[in-house]
N, C-alpha and C positions, 0 to 999 in steps of 0.2 A: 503476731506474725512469726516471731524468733519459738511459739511453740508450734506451729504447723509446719517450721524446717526443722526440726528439732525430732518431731515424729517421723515425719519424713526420712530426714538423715539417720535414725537410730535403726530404721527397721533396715538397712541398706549394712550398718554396723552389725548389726545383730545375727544377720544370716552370715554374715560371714564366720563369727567369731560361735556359730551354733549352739554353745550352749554355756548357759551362765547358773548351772545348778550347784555348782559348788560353793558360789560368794555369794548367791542371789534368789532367796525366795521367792519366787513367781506370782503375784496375785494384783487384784487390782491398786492398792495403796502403792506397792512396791513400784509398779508401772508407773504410777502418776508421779513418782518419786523422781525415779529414774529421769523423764522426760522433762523435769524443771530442773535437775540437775546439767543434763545435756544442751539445754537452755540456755542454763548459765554460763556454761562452755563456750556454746555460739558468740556469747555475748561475748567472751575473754578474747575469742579470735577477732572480733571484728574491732574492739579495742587494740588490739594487738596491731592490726592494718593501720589504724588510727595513730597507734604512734611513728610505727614504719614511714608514714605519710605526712609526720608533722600537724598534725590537726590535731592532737593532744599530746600530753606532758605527764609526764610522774608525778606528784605532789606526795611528799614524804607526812605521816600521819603526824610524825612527832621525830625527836631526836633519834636518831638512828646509825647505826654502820653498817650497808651494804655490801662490803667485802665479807662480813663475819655473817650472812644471812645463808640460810636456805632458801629454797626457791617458795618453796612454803611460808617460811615466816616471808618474802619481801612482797606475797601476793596480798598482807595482810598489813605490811606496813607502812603499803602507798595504795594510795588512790588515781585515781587517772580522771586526768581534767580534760575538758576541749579550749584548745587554744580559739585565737580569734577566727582562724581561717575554716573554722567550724561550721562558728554562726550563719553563712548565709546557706552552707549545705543542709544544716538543721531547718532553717527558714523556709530554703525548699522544700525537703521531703514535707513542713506543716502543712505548705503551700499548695500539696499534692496530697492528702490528708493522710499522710505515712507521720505516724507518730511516737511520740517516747512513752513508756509503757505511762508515767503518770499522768499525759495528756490523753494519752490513750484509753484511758479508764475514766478519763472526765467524759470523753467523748463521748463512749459507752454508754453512762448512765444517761447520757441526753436521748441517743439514739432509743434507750432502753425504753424512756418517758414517750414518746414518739410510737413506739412499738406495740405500745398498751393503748394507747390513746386511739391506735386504728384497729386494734383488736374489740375497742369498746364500740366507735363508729369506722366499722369497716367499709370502704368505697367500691361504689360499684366495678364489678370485674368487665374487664373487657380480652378479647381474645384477641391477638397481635401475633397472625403467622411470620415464621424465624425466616430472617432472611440474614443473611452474615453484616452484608454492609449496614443494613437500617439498626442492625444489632450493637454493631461497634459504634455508631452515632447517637443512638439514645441512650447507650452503657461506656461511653468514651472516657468519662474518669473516673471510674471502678477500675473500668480495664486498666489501664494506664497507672491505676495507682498499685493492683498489683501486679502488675508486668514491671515495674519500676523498683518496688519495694520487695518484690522475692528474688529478682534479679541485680538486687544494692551491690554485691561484690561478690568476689571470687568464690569463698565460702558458700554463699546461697547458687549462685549461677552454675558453676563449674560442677560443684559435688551434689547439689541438691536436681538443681529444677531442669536438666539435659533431657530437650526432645527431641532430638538431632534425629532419632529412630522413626519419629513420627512422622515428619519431615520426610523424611528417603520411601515412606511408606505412604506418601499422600494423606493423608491423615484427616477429616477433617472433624471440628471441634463439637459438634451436634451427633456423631456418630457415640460420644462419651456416654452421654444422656440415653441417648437411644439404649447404650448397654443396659445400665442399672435401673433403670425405669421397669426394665421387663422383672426386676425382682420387689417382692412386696419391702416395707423400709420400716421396722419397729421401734417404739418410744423406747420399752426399757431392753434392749438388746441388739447383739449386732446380728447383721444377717448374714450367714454362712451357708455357704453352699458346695456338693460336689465340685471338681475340676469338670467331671464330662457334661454336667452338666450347664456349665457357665461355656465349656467349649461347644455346644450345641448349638447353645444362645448367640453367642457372639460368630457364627459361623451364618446365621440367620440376617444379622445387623448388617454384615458386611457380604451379605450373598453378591453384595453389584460391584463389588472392588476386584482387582484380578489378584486380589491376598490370596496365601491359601490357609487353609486352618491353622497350620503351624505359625506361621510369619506374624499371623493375626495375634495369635500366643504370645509369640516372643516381643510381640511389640507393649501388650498389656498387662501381661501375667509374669508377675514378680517372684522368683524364687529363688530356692538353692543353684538350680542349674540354670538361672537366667538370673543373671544380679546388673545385667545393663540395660539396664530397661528402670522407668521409673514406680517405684512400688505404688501403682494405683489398685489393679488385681493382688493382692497379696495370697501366693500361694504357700500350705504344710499341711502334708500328710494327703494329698490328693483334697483338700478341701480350702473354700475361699472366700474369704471376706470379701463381701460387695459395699464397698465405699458412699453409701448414697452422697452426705457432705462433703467430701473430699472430692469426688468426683466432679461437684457442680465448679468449686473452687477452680479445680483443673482445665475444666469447660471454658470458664471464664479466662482462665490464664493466657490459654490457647490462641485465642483469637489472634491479641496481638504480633506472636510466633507464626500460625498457620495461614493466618489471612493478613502475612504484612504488609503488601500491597495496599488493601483497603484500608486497613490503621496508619499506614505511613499517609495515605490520601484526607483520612481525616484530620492527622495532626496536621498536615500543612494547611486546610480550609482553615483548624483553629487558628492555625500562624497568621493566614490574612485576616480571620477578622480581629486578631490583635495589632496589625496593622491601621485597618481600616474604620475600626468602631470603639476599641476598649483604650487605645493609645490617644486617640481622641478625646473619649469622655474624659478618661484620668487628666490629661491636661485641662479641660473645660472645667472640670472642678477644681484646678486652682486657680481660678483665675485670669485663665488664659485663651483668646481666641486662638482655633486653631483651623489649618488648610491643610487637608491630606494630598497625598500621592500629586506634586508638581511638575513637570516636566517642562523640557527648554525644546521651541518648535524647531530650532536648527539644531539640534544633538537627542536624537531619539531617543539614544540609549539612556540619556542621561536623567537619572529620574531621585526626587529625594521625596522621602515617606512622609514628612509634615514638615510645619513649620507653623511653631506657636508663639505669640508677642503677647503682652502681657506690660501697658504703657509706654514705655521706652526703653525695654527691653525686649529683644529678641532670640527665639531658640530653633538651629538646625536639627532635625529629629530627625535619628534613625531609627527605625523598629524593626526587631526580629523577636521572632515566636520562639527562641530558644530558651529551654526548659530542662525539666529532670530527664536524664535518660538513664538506662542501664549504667552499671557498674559506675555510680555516679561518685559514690564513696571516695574513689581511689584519684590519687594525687594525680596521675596523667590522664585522667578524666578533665579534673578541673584544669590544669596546665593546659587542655586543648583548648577548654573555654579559656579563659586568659589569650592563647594565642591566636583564637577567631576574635576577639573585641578588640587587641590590639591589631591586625589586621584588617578593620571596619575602619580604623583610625589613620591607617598609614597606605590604607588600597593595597591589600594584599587578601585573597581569597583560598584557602585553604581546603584541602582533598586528600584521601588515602587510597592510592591504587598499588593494589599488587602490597600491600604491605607498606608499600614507601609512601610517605610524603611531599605534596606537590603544591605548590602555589601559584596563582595567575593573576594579574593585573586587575587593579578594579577602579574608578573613580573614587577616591579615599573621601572620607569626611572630612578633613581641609580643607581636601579641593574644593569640595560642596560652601562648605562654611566661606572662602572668601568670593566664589560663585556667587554668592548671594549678597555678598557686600555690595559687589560691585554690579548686580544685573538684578537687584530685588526690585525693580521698576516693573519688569516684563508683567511681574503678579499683580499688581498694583498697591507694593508699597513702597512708601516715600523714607530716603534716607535720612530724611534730615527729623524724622520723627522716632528714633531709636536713638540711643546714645550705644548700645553693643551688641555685636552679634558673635553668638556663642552656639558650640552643639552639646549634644549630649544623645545620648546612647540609653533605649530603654527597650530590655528583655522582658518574658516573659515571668518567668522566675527570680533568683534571688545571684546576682553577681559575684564575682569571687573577689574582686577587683573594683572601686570606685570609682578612679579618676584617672587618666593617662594622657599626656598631651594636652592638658588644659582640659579634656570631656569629660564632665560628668557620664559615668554608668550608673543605669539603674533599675529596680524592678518596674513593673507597670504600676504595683499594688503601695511604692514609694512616691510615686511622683507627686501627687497633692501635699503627702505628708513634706517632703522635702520642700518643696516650692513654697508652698505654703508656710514656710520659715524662713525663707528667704527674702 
């Protein structure tokens, strides 16, 4: 991934700074050079966030003195570790199959096995017209893992993956494909084309959009005299690289950006059925019967997500679907989570309007938890057959946070494990 922002970002560096023939042979080695070095770069900034954010540490290689260093020698004489508050942002992005490059290269070669295996018995095709919604429902954690993973933080979001043009320009994500489809796509080479000629094309695609040729340009076409825009058309010299891969990548990215309507409408279906099916089974597999979505017939509003017992013990369950989102990396990312789960705990529900921050009343999990002490009859269970009733709090993904107020927090993909030691 850190090499598809990497390209990305370079070619965006590179038109600016025009030409690099004095320090830098041009060919293909040097290229490939280039862009594992810029890589590496990426990699130094996002480390760099990382300590800014306290989720990692310096660890000295050996004896050393820092005041007497070059910035050079101290790149070489520390390491950088991830602290604790790491682990469960690492656990997510696994979670989300956003990976570190050496699990990422496990994963590869599985995927790789898989890829051979249907090249030898290939399945029958079937033809499945594009529809945006049925699209982001059957490709929902593709999407989402890179809508999540190109958009980790500032670095990627801000300097790389900016469609804000595409957006003001109605954009939609199928229009992508429709471009580069019209050019043939070869194994050992890339495919290059006139400018008028790609502006011909793309003036065809978007005959029904009220763009005009130009706008269509400057929305696609990457150059010296348009550098705001994201380099998918890569223009020099009047001629243009046609993207086939990159392209479909982009297609894909889109959705969630252009059609967020329907991706926000699909995450929150997934949200209920982690409420209503997977928050279930996880408990069921420890051991524990469980009764979803309760309600008291004299307080409507009043509604708790389960409640699982398991002998003479008892557990008030809250569930929410919440997960990886953008800029998830960064400390007031997770400080918001922290502040929504302490908030589930004390009745307080949390919002950003206009910039500022706003809170509103809610029936806290307490108040649920000794609700239930004292009215767990109306369900039909009997007090004297428990010895405690306790809550706990289980997400989606992986918490920043354990315990607060006596509740257990925790993933969905923890609860058997936990419970099941307990």
């Amino acid at each position: 991934m850190s090499k598809f922002v990497s390209y990305s970002l370079l070619i965006r560096r590179l038109m600016r700074e025009k030409d690099f023939s004095a320090i830098l042979e041009v060919n293909e080695t040097t290229t490939k050079q280039l862009i594992d070095i810029f890589s590496t770069y990426l990699d130094d900034l996002t480390d760099h966030i990382y300590l800014e954010d306290g989720i990692s540490e310096l660890m000295a290689r050996g004896n050393s003195n820092p005041n007497s260093m070059s910035a050079e020698q101290m790149l070489s004489a520390f390491i950088v570790v991830p602290t604790e508050k790491f682990l469960p942002i690492h656990r997510t992005f696994a979670n989300n199959e956003i990976y570190d490059e050496k699990e990422g290269q496990r994963r590869f070669e599985e995927y790789d096995m898989e890829r051979k295996e249907l090249e030898r018995n290939p399945p029958a095709l079937s033809s499945v017209k594009y529809n945006p919604e049925d699209f982001i429902k059957r490709n929902y954690v593709i999407l989402n893992t890179l809508y999540c993973g190109l958009l980790k933080n500032e670095n990627y979001a801000e300097k790389t993956f900016d469609f804000s043009n595409y957006q003001s320009a109605a954009i939609v994500p199928l229009k992508i494909m429709d471009s580069v489809k019209l050019f043939r796509m070869y194994k050992d080479k890339p495919t290059i084309r006139p400018l008028m000629v790609l502006r011909l094309e793309l003036s065809r695609v978007f005959s029904s959009n009220s763009l005009s040729g130009s706008e269509v340009e400057n929305v696609f076409v990457f150059s010296e005299k348009n550098q705001n825009t994201f380099p998918l058309f890569v223009e020099m010299a009047d001629r243009v690289l046609i993207p086939h891969q990159t392209a479909y990548l982009i297609f894909l990215i889109l959705h969630p950006i252009l059609h967020k309507d329907l991706f926000d409408a699909e995450t929150q279906r997934r949200s209920k059925e982690l409420e209503g099916t997977k928050a279930k089974a996880a408990f069921e597999n420890a051991g524990f019967v469980y009764r979803p979505n309760l309600t008291d017939k004299t307080r409507p509003s009043f509604e708790i997500d389960g409640i699982a017992v398991r002998k003479r013990e008892m557990l008030v369950v809250e569930v929410k679907g919440w997960g990886i989102g953008t800029y998830f990396e960064h400390k007031e990312r997770q400080e918001w989570l922290i502040r929504d789960l302490k908030g589930i705990v004390d009745g307080w529900k949390y919002s950003t309007i206009d910039g500022k921050e706003r809170k509103q009343r809610k029936v806290s999990l307490l108040e649920k938890i000794e609700f239930v002490r004292r009215n767990m009859r109306i369900w039909g269970f009997d007090p004297s057959n428990y010895d405690s009733v306790e809550g706990t709090i289980v997400i989606k993904d992986y918490p920043p946070i354990n315990f607060y107020e006596g509740i257990k927090i925790l993933s969905v993909e923890d609860v058997r494990k936990l419970f099941a030691e307990s």
